[in-house]
C-alpha positions in Angstrom: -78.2 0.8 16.0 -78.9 4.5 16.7 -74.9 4.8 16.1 -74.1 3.0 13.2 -71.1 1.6 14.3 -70.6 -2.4 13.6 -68.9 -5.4 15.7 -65.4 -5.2 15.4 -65.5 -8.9 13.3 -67.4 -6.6 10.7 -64.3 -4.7 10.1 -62.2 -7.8 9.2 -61.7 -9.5 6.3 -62.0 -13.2 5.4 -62.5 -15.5 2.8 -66.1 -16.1 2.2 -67.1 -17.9 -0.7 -70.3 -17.7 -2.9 -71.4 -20.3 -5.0 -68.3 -20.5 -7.1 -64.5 -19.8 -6.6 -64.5 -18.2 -3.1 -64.0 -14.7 -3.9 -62.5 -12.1 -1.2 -65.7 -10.8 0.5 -65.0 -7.3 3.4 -67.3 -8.2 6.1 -67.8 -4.7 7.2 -70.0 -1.5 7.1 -70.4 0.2 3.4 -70.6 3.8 3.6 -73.8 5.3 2.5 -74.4 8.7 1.0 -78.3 8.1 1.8 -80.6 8.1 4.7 -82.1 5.0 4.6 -81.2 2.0 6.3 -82.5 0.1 3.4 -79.9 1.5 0.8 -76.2 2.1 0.3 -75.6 4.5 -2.3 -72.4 4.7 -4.8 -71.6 9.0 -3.7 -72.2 11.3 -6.9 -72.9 14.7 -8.2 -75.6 14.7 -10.5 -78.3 12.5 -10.3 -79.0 10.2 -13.2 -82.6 9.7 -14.7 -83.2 6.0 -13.4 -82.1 4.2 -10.0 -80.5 1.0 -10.1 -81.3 -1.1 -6.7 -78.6 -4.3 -6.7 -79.8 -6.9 -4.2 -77.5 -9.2 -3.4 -77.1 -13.3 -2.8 -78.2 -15.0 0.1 -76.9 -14.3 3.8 -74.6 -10.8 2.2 -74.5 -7.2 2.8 -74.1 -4.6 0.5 -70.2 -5.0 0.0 -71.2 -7.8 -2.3 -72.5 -5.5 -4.7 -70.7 -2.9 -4.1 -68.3 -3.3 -6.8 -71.0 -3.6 -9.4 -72.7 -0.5 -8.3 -69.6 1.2 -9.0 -69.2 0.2 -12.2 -72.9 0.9 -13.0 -72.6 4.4 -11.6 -72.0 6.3 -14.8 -75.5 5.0 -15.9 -77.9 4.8 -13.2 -78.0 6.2 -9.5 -76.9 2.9 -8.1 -78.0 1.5 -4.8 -77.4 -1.7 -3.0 -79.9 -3.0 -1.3 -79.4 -3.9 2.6 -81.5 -6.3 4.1 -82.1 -6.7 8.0 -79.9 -8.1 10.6 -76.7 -7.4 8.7 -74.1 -5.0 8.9 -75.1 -1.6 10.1 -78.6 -3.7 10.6 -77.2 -6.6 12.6 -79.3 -6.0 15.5 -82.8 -5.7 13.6 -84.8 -8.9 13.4 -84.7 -11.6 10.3 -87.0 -11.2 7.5 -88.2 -14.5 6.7 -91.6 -14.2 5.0 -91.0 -13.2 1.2 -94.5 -11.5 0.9 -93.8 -9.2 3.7 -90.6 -8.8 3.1 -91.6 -7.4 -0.3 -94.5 -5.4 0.6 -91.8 -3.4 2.9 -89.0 -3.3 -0.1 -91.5 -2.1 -2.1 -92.5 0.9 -0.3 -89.5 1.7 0.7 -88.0 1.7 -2.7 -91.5 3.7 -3.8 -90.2 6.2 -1.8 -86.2 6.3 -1.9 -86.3 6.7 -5.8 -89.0 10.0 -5.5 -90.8 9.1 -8.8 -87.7 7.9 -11.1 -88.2 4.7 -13.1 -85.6 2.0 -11.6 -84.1 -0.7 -12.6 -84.1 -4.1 -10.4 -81.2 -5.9 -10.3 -80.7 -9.5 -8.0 -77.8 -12.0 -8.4 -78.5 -15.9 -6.8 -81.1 -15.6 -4.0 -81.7 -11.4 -4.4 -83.0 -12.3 -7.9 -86.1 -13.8 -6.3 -86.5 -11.1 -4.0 -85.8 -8.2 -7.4 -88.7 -10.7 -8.8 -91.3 -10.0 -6.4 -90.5 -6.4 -5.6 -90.7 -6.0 -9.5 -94.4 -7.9 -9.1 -95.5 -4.9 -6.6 -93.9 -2.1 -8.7 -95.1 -3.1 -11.9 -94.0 -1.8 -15.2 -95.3 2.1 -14.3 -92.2 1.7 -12.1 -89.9 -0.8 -13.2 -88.1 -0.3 -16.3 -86.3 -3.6 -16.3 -85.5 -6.4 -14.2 -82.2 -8.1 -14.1 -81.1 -11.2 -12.9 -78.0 -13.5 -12.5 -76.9 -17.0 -11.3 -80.5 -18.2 -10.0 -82.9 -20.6 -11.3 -86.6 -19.1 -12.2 -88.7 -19.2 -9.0 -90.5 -22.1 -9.5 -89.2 -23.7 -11.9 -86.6 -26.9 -10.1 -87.5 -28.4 -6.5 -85.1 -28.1 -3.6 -86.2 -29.7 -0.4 -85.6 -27.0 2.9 -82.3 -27.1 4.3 -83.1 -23.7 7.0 -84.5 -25.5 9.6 -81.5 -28.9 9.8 -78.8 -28.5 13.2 -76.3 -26.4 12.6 -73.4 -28.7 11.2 -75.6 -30.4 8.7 -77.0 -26.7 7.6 -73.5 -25.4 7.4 -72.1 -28.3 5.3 -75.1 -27.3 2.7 -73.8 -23.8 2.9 -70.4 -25.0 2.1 -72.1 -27.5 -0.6 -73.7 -24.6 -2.0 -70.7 -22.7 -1.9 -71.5 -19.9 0.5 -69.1 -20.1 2.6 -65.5 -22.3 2.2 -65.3 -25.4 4.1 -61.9 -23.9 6.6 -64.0 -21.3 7.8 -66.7 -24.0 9.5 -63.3 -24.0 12.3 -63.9 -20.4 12.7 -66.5 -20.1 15.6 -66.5 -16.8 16.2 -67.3 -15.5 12.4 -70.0 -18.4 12.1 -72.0 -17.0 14.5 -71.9 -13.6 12.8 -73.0 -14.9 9.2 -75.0 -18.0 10.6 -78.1 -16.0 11.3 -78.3 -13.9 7.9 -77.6 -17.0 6.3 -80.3 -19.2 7.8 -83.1 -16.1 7.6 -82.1 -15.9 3.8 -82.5 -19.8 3.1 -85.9 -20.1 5.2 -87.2 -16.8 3.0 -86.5 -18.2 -0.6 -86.6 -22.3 0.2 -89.9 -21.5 1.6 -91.3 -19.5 -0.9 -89.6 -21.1 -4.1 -90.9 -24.8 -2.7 -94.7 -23.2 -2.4 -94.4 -21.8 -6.1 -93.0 -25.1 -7.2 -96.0 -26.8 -5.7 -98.7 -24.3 -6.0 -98.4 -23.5 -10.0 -96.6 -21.2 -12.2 -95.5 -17.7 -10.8 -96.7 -14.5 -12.0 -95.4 -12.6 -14.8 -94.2 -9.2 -14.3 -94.6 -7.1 -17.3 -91.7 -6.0 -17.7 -88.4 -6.5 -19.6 -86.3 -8.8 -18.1 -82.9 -10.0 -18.7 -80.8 -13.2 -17.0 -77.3 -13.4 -17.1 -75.0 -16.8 -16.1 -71.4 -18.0 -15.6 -70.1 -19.8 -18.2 -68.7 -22.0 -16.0 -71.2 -21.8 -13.2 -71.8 -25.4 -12.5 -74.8 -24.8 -10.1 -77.2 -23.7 -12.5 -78.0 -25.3 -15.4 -78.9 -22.7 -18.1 -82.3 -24.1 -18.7 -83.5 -22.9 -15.8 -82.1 -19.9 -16.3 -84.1 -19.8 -20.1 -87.6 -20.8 -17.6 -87.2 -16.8 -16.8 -88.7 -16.2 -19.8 -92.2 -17.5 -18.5 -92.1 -14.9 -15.6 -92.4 -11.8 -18.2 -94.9 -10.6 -20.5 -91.9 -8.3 -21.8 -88.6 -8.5 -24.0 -86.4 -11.3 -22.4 -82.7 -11.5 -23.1 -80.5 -14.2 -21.6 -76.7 -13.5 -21.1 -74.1 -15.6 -20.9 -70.4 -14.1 -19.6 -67.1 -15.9 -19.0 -66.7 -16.7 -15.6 -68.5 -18.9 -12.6 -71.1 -18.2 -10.0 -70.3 -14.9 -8.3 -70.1 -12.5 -11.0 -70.8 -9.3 -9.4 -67.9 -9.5 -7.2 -65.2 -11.6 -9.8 -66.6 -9.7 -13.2 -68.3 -6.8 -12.1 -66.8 -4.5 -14.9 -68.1 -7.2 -17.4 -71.5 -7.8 -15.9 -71.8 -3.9 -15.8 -71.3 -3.6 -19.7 -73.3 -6.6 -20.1 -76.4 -5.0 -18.1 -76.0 -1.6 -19.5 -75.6 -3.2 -23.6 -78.2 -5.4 -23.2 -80.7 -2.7 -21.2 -80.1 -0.4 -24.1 -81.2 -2.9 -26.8 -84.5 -4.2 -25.0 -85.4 -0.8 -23.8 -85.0 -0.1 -27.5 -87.0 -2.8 -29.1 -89.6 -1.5 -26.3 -89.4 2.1 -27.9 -90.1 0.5 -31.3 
């Protein structure tokens, strides 16, 4: 890791669906104009007021978001948030504990931004891991949380899928839409995703499940904002309403054309729509 450099099948493209239309997906090393490992940064000249950290869906990098941090650029200092064993960080080991997990974003993020307020942003599975960073950061830190295409945690039951053999986990990935079903023929780049993907479903099956069970999640006091597909048929929009119980803030809920994987099919729109509907809550907060 000490060079950077990643597998050649990094540097390739393929098909790779998310829960949606499967959208064209670069499996390869983002360029980063900072010096963490933990964040890839959209290159600028000034920097803004406020840091936006995007953290994508399960089993992704940081090309995922990459788009969307573009487009957010003009706004915020926009990062994307790179996880462990993926990409320039495919030899580190899986996180798979979300309270640990956390605990590290959190610091790390603590000190990347150096004081700014930041924005949290997570679409599908990074919305739970935005969620509990946002928890540790609290509103002294966090001036929103955003979140797309992911039920509340807590709020609907899914039984584990991490742990099942490797062709009936990978036909839930395909059910899910994570991956279409002519790549489960390509050997070689399954067992280059397989890992993140697995890692990813046992950290949020495991921790959503024990929420479910256990009670109601915590608020965060902050203002919070959840965005759907239109025509996202893997959520139903009540449970993306049940965000509304994890804040003690102003809660918006936005609804854009389009299906599951908006950051990389509509970023431009879900950049307006993050940016419009910031600017209105953070106003009503001022009021």
């Amino acid at each position: 890791m000490g060079t950077g450099r990643c597998p050649r099948i990094f540097q390739r493209s393929f098909r790779v669906g998310t829960l949606g239309p499967p959208p064209l997906v670069i499996l390869r090393c983002m360029g980063t104009n900072t010096k963490s490992r933990w964040f890839a940064g959209v290159p600028h000249q000034d920097s803004k007021e406020c840091a936006l950290y995007a953290f994508p869906h399960a089993g992704a990098g940081v090309t995922t978001v990459r788009r969307l941090c573009i487009e957010l650029s003009e706004a915020f200092d926009a990062f994307a948030v790179r996880l462990p064993g993926r990409e320039s960080r495919v030899g580190e080991p899986m996180e798979t504990v979300m309270p640990e997990l956390a605990d590290k974003l959190a610091d790390e993020l603590l000190h990347h931004a150096q004081g700014r307020p930041v924005v949290l942003y997570g679409h599908c599975a990074g919305s739970t891991i935005a969620y509990e960073v946002a928890r540790r950061l609290g509103p002294d830190r966090v001036r929103a949380l955003v979140v797309s295409s992911h039920p509340a945690p807590g709020s609907v039951r899914r039984e584990p899928t991490w742990a099942l053999p490797r062709p009936d986990f990978l036909r839930q990935v395909v059910r899910d839409g994570y991956l279409p079903p002519q790549l489960l023929a390509n050997g070689e780049l399954l067992d280059i995703v397989e890992p993140a993907l697995r890692a990813d479903y046992e950290l949020i099956e495991t921790y959503e499940l024990k929420l479910y069970e256990g009670g109601a999640a915590e608020p965060v006091a902050v203002p919070t904002v959840a965005v759907y597909g239109r025509d996202d048929h893997t959520v139903d929009p009540a449970r993306i309403d049940a965000w509304s119980a994890l804040t003690t803030g102003p809660f918006r809920v936005v609804s854009l054309p389009g299906s599951h994987d908006l950051p990389s099919s509509r970023p431009a729109d879900l950049a307006v729509a993050i940016r419009e509907t910031l600017a209105d809550v953070l106003h009503a907060v001022a009021g």
